[in-house]
C-alpha positions as CSV (number, residue, x, y, z in Angstrom):
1,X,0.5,-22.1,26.1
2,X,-1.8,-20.7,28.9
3,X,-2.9,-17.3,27.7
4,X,-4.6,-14.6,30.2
5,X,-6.6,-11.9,27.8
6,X,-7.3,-8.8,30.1
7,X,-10.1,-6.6,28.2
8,X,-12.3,-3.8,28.6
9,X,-14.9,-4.9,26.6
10,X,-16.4,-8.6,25.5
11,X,-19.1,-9.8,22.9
12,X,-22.0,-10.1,23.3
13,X,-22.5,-6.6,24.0
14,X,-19.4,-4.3,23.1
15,X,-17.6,-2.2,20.4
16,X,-14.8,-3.0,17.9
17,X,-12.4,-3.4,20.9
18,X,-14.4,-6.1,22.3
19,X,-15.1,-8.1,19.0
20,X,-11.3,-7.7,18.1
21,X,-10.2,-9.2,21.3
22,X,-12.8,-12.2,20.9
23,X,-11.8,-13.0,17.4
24,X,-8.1,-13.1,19.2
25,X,-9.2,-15.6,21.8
26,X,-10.6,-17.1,19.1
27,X,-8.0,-17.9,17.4
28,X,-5.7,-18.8,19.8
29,X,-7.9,-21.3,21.1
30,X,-8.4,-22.7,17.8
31,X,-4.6,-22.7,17.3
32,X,-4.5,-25.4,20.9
33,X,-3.8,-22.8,23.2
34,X,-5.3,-22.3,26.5
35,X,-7.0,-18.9,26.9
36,X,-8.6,-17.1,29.7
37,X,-10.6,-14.0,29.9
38,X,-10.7,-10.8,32.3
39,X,-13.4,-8.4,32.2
40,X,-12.2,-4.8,33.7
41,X,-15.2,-2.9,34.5
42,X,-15.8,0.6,35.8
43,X,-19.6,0.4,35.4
44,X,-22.7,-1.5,35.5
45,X,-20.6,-4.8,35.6
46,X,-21.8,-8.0,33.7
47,X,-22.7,-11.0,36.0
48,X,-18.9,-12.3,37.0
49,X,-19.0,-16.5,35.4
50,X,-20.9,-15.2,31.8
51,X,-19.6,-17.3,28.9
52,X,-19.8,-16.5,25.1
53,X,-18.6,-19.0,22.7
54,X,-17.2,-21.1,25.4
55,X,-14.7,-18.8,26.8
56,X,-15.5,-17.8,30.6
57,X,-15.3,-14.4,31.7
58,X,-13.8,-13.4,35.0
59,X,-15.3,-9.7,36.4
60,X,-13.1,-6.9,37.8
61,X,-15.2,-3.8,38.3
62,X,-16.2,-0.8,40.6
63,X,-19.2,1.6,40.7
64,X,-18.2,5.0,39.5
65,X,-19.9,7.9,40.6
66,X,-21.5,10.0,37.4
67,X,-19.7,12.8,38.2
68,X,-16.8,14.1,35.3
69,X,-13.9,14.0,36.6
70,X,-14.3,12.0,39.5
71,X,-15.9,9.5,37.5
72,X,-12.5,9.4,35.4
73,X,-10.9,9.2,38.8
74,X,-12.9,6.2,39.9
75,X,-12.8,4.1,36.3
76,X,-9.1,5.3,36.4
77,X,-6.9,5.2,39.6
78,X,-9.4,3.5,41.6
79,X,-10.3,0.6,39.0
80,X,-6.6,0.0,38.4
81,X,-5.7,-0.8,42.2
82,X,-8.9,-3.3,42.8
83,X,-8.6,-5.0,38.7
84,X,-4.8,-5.7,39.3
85,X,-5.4,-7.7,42.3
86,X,-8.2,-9.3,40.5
87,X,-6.5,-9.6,37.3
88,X,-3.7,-11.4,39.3
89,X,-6.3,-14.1,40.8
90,X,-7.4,-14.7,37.7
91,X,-4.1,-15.4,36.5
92,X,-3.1,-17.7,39.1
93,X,-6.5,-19.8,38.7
94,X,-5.8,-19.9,34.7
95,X,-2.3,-20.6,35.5
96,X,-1.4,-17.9,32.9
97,X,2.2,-17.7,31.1
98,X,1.7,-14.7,29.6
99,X,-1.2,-11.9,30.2
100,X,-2.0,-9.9,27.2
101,X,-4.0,-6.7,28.0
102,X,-6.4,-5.4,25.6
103,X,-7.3,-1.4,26.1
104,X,-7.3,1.9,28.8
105,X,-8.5,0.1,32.1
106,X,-6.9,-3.1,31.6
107,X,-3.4,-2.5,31.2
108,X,-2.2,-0.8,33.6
109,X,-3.9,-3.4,36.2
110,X,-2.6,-5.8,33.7
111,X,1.3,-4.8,34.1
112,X,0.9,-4.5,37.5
113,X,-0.7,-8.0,38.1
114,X,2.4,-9.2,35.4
115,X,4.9,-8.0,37.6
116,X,3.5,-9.7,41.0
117,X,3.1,-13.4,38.7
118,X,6.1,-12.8,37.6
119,X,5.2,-13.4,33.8
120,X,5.6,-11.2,30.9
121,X,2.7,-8.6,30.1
122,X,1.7,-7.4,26.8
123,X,-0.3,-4.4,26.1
124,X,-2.5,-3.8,22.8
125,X,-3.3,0.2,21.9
126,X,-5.9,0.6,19.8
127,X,-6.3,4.6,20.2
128,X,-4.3,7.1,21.4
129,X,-5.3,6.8,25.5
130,X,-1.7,6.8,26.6
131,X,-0.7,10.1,24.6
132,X,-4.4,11.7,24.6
133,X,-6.5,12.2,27.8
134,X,-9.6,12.0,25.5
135,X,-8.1,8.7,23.8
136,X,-9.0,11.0,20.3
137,X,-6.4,13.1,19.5
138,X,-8.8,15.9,18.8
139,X,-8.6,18.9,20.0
140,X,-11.9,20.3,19.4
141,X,-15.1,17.4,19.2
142,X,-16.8,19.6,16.5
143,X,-13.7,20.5,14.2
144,X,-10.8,18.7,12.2
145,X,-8.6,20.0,14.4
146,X,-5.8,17.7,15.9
147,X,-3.8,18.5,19.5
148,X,0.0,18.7,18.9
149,X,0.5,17.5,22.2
150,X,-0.6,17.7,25.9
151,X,1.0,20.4,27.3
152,X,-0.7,22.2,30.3
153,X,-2.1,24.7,27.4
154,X,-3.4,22.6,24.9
155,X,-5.4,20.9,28.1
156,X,-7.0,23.9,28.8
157,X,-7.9,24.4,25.0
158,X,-9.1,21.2,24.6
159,X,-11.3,21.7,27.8
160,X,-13.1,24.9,26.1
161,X,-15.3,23.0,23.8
162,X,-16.3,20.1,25.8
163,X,-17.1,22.1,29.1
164,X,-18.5,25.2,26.9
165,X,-19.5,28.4,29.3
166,X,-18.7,26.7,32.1
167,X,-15.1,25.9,30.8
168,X,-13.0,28.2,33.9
169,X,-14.4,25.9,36.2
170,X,-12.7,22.7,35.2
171,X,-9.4,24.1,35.1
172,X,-8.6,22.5,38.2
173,X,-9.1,19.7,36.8
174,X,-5.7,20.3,34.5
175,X,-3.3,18.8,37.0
176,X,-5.4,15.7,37.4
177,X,-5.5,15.3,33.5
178,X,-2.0,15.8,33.0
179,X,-1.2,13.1,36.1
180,X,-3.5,10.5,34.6
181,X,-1.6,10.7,31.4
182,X,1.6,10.4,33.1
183,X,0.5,7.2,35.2
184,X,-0.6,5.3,32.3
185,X,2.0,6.3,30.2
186,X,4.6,5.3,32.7
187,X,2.2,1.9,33.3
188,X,2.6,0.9,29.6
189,X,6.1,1.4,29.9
190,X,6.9,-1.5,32.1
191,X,5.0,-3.7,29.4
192,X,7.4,-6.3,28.6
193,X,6.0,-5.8,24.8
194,X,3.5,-3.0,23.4
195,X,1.5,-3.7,20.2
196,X,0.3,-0.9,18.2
197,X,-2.2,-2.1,15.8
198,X,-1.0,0.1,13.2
199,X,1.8,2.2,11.6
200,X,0.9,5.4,12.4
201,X,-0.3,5.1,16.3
202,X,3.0,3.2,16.5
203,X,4.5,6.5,15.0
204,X,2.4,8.5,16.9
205,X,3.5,6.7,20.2
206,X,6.8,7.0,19.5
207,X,6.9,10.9,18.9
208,X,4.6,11.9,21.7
209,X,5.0,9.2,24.6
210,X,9.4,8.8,24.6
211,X,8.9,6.8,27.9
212,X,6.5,4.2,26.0
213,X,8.8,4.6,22.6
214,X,11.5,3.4,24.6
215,X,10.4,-0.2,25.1
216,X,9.6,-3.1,23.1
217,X,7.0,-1.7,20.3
218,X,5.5,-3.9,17.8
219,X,3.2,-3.0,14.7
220,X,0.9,-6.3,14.7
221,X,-2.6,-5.7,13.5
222,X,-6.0,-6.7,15.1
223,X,-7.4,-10.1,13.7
224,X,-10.1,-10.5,11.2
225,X,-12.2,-13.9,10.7
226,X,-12.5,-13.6,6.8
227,X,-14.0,-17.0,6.3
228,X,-16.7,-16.2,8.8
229,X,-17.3,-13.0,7.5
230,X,-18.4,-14.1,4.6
231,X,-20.1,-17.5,5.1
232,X,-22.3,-15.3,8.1
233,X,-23.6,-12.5,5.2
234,X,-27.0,-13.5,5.7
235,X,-29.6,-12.5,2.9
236,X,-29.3,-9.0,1.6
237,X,-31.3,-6.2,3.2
238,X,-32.7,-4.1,0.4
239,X,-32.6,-4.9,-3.5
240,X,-30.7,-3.4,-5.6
241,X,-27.6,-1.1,-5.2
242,X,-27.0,0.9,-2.1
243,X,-24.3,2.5,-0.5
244,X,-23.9,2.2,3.9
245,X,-21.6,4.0,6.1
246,X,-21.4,2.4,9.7
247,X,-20.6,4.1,13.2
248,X,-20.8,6.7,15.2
249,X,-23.0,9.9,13.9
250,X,-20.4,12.4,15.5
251,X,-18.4,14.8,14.1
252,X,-14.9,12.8,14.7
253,X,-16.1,9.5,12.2
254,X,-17.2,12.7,9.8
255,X,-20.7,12.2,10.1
256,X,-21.3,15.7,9.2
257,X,-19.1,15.0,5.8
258,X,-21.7,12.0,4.7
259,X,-24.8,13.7,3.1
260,X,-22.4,16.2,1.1
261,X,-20.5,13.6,0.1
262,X,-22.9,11.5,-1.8
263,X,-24.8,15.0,-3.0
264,X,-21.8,16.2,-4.4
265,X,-21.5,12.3,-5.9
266,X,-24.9,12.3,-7.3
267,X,-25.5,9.3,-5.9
268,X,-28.4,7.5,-7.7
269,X,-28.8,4.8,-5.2
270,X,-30.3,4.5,-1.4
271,X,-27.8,5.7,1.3
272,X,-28.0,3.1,4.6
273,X,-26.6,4.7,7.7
274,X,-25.9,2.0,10.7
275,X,-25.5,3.6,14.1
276,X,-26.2,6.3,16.2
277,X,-24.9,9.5,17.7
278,X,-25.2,13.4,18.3
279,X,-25.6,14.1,14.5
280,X,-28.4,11.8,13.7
281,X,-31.5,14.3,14.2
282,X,-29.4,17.0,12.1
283,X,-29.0,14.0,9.5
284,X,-32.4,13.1,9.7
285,X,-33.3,16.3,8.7
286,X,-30.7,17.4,6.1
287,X,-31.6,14.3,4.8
288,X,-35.3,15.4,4.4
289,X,-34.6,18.6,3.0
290,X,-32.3,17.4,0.4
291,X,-34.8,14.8,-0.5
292,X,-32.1,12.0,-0.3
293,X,-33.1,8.3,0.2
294,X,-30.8,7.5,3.9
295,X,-32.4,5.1,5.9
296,X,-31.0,5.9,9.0
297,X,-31.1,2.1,10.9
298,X,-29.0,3.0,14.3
299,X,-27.6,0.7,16.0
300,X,-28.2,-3.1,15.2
301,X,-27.1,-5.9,16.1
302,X,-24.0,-7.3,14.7
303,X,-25.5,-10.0,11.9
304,X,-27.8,-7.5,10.7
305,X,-24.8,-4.7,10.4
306,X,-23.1,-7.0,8.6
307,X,-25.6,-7.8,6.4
308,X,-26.3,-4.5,5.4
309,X,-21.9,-4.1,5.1
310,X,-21.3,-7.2,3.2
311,X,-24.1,-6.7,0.3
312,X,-23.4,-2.9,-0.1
313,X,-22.4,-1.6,-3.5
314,X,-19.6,1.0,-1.8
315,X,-19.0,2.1,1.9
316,X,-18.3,6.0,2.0
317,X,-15.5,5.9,5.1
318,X,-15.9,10.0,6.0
319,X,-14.4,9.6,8.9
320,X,-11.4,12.9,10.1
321,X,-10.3,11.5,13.4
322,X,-7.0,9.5,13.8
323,X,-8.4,6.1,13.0
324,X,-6.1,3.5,14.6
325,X,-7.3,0.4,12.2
326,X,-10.8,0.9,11.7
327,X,-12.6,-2.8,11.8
328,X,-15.1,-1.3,9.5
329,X,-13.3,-1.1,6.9
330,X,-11.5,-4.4,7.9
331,X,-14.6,-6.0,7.5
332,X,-15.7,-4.3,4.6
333,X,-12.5,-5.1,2.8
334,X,-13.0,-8.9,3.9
335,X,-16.1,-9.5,2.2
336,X,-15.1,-7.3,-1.0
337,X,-17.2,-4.1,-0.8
338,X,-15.2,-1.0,-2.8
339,X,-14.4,1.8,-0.1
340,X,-14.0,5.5,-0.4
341,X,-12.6,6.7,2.5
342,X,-11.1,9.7,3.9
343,X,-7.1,9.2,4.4
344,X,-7.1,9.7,8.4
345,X,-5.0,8.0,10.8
346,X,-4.0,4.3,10.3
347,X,-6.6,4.1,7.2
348,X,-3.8,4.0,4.8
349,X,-2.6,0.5,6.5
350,X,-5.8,-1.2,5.3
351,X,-7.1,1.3,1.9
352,X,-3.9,2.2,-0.6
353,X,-5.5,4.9,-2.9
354,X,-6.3,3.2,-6.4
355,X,-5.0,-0.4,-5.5
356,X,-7.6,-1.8,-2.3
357,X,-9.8,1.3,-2.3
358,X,-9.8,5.3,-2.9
359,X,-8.6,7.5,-0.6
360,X,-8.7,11.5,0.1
361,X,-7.6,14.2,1.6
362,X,-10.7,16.5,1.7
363,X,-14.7,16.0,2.1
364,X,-14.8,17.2,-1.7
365,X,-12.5,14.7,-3.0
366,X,-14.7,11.7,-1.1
367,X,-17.3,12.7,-2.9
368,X,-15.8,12.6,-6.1
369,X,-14.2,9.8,-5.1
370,X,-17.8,8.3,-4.2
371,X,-18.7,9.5,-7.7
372,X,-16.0,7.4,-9.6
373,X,-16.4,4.2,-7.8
374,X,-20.6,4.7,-9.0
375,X,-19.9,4.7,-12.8
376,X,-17.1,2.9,-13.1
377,X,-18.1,-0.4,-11.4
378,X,-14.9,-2.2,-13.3
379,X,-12.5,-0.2,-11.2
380,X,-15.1,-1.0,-7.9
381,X,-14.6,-4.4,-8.8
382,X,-11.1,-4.9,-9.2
383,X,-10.3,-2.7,-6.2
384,X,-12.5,-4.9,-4.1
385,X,-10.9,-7.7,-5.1
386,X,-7.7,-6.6,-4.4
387,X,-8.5,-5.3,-0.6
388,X,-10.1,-8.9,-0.6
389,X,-7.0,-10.1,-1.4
390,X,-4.9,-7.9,1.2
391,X,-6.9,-8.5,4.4
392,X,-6.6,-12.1,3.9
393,X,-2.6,-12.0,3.4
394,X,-2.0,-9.7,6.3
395,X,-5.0,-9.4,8.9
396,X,-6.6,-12.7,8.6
397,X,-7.2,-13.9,12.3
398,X,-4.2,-17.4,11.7
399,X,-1.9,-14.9,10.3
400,X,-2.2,-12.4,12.8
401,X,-2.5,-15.2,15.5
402,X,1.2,-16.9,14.5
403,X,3.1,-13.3,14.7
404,X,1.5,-12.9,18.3
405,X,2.7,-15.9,19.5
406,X,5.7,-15.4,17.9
407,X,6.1,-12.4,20.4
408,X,4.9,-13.9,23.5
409,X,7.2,-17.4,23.0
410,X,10.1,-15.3,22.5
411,X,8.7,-12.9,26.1
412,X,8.9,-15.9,27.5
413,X,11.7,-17.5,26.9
414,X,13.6,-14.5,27.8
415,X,11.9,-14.1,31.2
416,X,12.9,-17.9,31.9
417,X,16.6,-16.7,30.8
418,X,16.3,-14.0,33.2
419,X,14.9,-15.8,36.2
């Protein structure tokens, strides 16, 4: 089969997005398929022709103004005209049966480029971008608080935090948001499949987006390389026991939630904190003040994040934000360390409370939570193990591979039916 994979994002430099649709390409190249890749850009482009691990990596981008707004505009409505065309070239040169997009900019150039080809397109959501003009959910960037819905009024609320004083003045921009939404909502609905990578954004999509709901949904998580995971460890960072937390330092992954967690845990061991954001000087200082060993390491690269992951004693998960299917604790699950985590979003899909990991509902309960998995280190064993066990039965990159192609044999079969 000739695969097309149209992506935001790409190793070597990129998020979980990019890394998830790599270990996809992957593995369908490892399973004898032919795979292509798209780059949609809407800044600072890589050089079009870059390869990593083999695969070569066709560039669709524009230059978008840094302006908000129009900059949206550009990366948006702009990007989407000039990527489908190229999106469709670079189907035609791969000779693509099937093109499979992979996040916000790519799919709805993706669908469109489908349609011309005349082959079936497939659209992965990872976040909530075609229900939530942010992509978050969140209402207010420094609060817990979670939008019901994008009505013209919950726009202009969720426009008061991020534009502070000057809030009025974006107003205007309310129409445009609510038209964006619209477009790439009714984009994603002439997907010949959508796949939600987890139960609850597959819920989510259904309540809130009717248009999308109404089409071909599938829950099919994102793929996980367990071997490699483990084999590429590499030698552990620190001696001795240590908890880590990994990602953003912003109040949506619950950064501000870490440092009273593991006080209120008592935590008698070093606290490693890998990445960066807006909190990290407040961190950095709480930390200080409360005397607490945190080595704050921001961002590294990707062997030495998973070094510090894979020989961690417990990874404290604080995160309040509607996680999708964090690959964090993917990843920690693969290689066996024992999670606490906040129950948020699609985190219940990968860490059931006392079986693969402990899970709750408040920044109290993690730490005690936190606490327990410290002196009982039984318990942290056998729930490691069993997460262990679970990734490799349902997210390992071969199983998740087969049910993909599962979906895009039968997509195209019925579009040779069709004509």
């Amino acid at each position: 089969m000739r695969i097309l994979l149209a992506t935001d994002a790409f190793p070597p430099v990129c998020g979980g997005s990019g890394w998830s649709t790599y270990e996809l390409a992957r593995g369908l190249r490892q399973a004898g398929h032919e795979v292509g890749v798209v780059q949609v850009v809407g800044e600072r482009p890589r050089r079009d022709g870059e390869t990593y691990d083999g695969f070569r990596i066709r560039i669709v981008g524009i230059g978008a103004p840094a302006v908000p707004f129009v900059r949206n505009y550009w990366r948006n409505e702009r990007l989407w005209r000039r990527a489908a065309a190229g999106i469709g070239r670079a189907a035609a040169a791969h000779g693509a049966e099937i093109i499979h997009a992979q996040h916000v900019f790519s799919s709805p150039a993706a669908v469109e480029a489908a349609a011309a080809a005349r082959v079936p397109a497939v659209c992965t959501v990872r976040d909530y971008w075609p229900v939530c003009y942010w992509g978050t959910l969140i209402l207010d960037p420094a609060s817990t608080g979670l939008c019901p819905g994008c009505s013209a009024r919950m726009m202009t609320a969720c426009l008061r935090p991020r534009a502070g004083a000057a809030w009025p003045a974006t107003l205007p921009a309310v129409p445009y948001m609510r038209a964006n939404l619209a477009r790439k909502q009714r984009a994603l609905a002439r997907a010949d499949a959508i796949v939600a990578v987890g139960s609850v954004i597959a819920r989510d999509l259904r309540e809130r987006a009717p248009l999308v709901a109404g089409g071909r949904l599938e829950v099919i998580p994102n793929p996980v390389n367990v071997s490699a995971l483990r084999r590429e460890a590499g030698a552990a960072p620190l001696k001795g026991p240590y908890a880590v937390f990994v990602g953003k330092l912003e109040a949506n992954k619950g950064a501000d939630a870490l440092l009273p967690a593991v006080e209120r845990a008592r935590l008698p061991w070093p606290l490693a904190v890998v990445g960066d954001g807006a909190l990290r000087p407040r961190l950095e200082a709480e930390a200080r003040r409360l005397s607490r060993d945190a080595r704050f390491l921001g961002w590294v690269e990707r062997e030495r994040a998973m070094a510090w992951l894979s020989h961690a004693s417990l990874l404290v998960f604080p995160s309040r934000g509607p996680e999708s299917l964090s690959r964090v604790l993917l990843e920690a699950a693969a290689v066996g360390v024992p999670i606490a985590a906040m129950n948020t979003g699609g985190t219940g899909d990968i860490v059931r409370h006392g079986v693969t990991g402990l899970l709750s509902e408040t920044p109290e309960g993690l730490g005690d939570d936190v606490a327990r998995l410290v002196s009982d280190r039984g318990l942290a064993a056998d729930l490691a193990r069993r997460a262990r066990e679970h990734v490799e039965s349902r997210f390992d990159t071969p199983v998740v591979v087969e049910r993909l192609l599962a979906l895009y044999r039968d997509l195209i079969d019925r579009r040779r039916r069709d004509g």
